[in-house]
C-alpha positions, 0 to 999 in steps of 0.5 A: 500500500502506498503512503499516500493510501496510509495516510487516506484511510488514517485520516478516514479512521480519525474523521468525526463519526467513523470508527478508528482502531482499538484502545488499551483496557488498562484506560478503562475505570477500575469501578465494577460493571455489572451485565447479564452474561450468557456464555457462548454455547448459551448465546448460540442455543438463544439464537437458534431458539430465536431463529425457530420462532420468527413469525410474521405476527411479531415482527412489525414494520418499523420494529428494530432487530434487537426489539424483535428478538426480545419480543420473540425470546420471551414469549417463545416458551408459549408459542413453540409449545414447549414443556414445563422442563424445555420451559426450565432449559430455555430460561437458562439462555436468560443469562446470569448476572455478573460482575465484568473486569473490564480490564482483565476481561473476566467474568465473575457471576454474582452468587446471590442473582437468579436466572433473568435478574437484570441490574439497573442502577449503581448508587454514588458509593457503588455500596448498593446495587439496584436490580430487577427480579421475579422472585414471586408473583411480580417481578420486584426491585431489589438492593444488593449491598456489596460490603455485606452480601445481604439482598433486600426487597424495595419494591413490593407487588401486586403490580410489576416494578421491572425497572428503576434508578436511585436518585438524591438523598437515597430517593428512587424513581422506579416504574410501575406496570399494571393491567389497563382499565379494560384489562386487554393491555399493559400500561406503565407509569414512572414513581417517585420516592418522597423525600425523606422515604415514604410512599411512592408518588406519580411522576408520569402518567404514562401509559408507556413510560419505562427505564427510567434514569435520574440525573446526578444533580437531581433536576431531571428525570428521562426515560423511554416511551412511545412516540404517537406512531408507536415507536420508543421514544425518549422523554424528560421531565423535571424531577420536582415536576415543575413542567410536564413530561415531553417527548425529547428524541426518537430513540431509546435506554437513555442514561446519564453521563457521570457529569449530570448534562448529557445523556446517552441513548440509542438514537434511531437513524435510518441506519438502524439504532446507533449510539448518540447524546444530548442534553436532557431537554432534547438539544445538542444532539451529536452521535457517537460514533457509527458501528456497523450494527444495531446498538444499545443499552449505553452506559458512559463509564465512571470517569466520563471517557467511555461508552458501553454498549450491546452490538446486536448481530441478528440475536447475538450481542455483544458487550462493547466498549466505544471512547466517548468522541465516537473514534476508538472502539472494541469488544469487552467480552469475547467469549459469550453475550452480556447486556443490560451493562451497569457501570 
């Protein structure tokens, strides 16, 4: 190859939005990172069952890949006619949870988790950490402390609570699926612990409002919902309620960065869903970087330089890591799936 190429695919590899080569993982923060694993005779077993049950009814115009297949793994028990022991196999390809040694590459599952848990939200000390679990009837928030191993409940049923985010003073802001009136639908709503504890109070209205996450100064609250056409759509809200809920950008699994001004989301482009932030009441949008594949579930690591983040091939996904200009980008786990990253 001559200079003159060298020098023009350099300079491609380094242009805003294009992805260049790999970095160090001795850069990346030592904090602990939290994912749901799946090994790799797991992730292929997934993508086999995923592939067995596509249907026409599932997948919509309009619906991503990584919608889809999630749409179609959890409700395949039922509609491939599996038994109760295949149902008991195939809950194996939930994955466990696990804690990731980002820079040696290492996966520890976390004793204490069942099959399916998904974990949500470090609080500031990484002291507690907050997950998702069907434990019962409905599926629960619930604290695991770290210096004592103990695991608590936080929320209690009869309705579900699938996701959630610690906020100041130890507040929660947490979501709450339910039967709607007619008892033919799910409708989900976002609460809000009161100050000092207590009761939890009405944030949104929802009916399809989810995944929520509170920023580091407390003012603002974003999460997913649907746009008026049916797609997911991120949405803010001031946490002291001061202005109502609006829809800020088409996309989904918004988090803050560390600093509280940005937020990280997967923006959905004509390309597919890719990696993006802006501010949280909608301006300043910018992606961040442009991979080759559907991306999801960002987390901007603890120091504020990096991005974590599920690749999705048709099924398989893997955990990557992207710097936070969009330029440099590599994998963080090779030897199987994780997602639902928690740094």
């Amino acid at each position: 190859m001559s200079r003159l190429a060298r020098l023009a695919l350099a300079a491609l590899a380094l242009a805003p939005g294009c992805i260049g080569s790999g970095f160090d993982l001795g850069e990346l923060p030592g904090e602990p990172l939290v994912v749901v694993y799946r090994t790799r005779e797991e992730s292929e077993r997934r993508v086999e069952l995923l592939q067995s049950a596509k249907s026409p009814a599932v997948r919509r115009e309009n619906t991503s890949t990584y919608e889809a297949n999630y749409v179609r793994l959890e409700s395949a028990v039922e509609r491939l006619g599996l038994g109760r022991s295949a149902a008991e196999k195939a809950a194996d390809l939930l994955g466990r949870m696990s804690v990731v040694d980002a820079r040696a590459e290492q996966v520890e599952p976390l004793e204490f988790a069942f099959r399916g848990d998904r974990p949500l939200d470090w609080s500031p000390d990484y002291e507690k950490l907050l997950f998702a679990s069907l434990r019962g009837d409905a599926v629960q928030l619930f604290e695991w402390h770290r210096s004592t191993g103990e695991v608590r409940v936080v929320t209690i049923g009869p309705e579900d609570h699938p996701s959630g985010s610690y906020g100041p003073d130890g507040r929660l802001v947490v979501s709450e699926q339910m039967r709607s009136a007619d008892g033919k639908s799910k409708v989900s709503r976002l609460l809000l612990s009161a100050s000092g504890g207590g009761a939890l109070e009405p944030l949104t209205d929802g009916p399809h409002d989810a995944k929520p996450d509170w920023s580091p100064d407390g003012r603002w609250v974003v999460y997913e919902t649907r746009d008026p056409s049916g797609l997911p759509a991120i949405a803010s809200v001031p946490a002291d309620r001061s202005a109502p809920p609006r829809i800020v950008a088409p996309g989904r699994d918004p988090s803050f960065a560390p600093e509280g001004g940005l937020v990280v989301y997967s923006a959905r482009t004509r390309v597919g869903y890719r990696l993006a932030e802006m501010h949280p009441d909608g301006q300043g949008k910018r992606p961040l970087g442009a991979g080759p594949r559907e991306e999801h579930d960002p987390r901007v690591s603890p120091d504020g330089r990096f991005v974590v983040y599920v690749s999705d091939d048709e099924g398989r996904q893997q955990l990557r890591v992207r710097t936070r200009d969009g330029r440099k980008d590599r994998p963080l786990i090779w030897n199987g799936d994780g997602i639902t990253p928690v740094w």
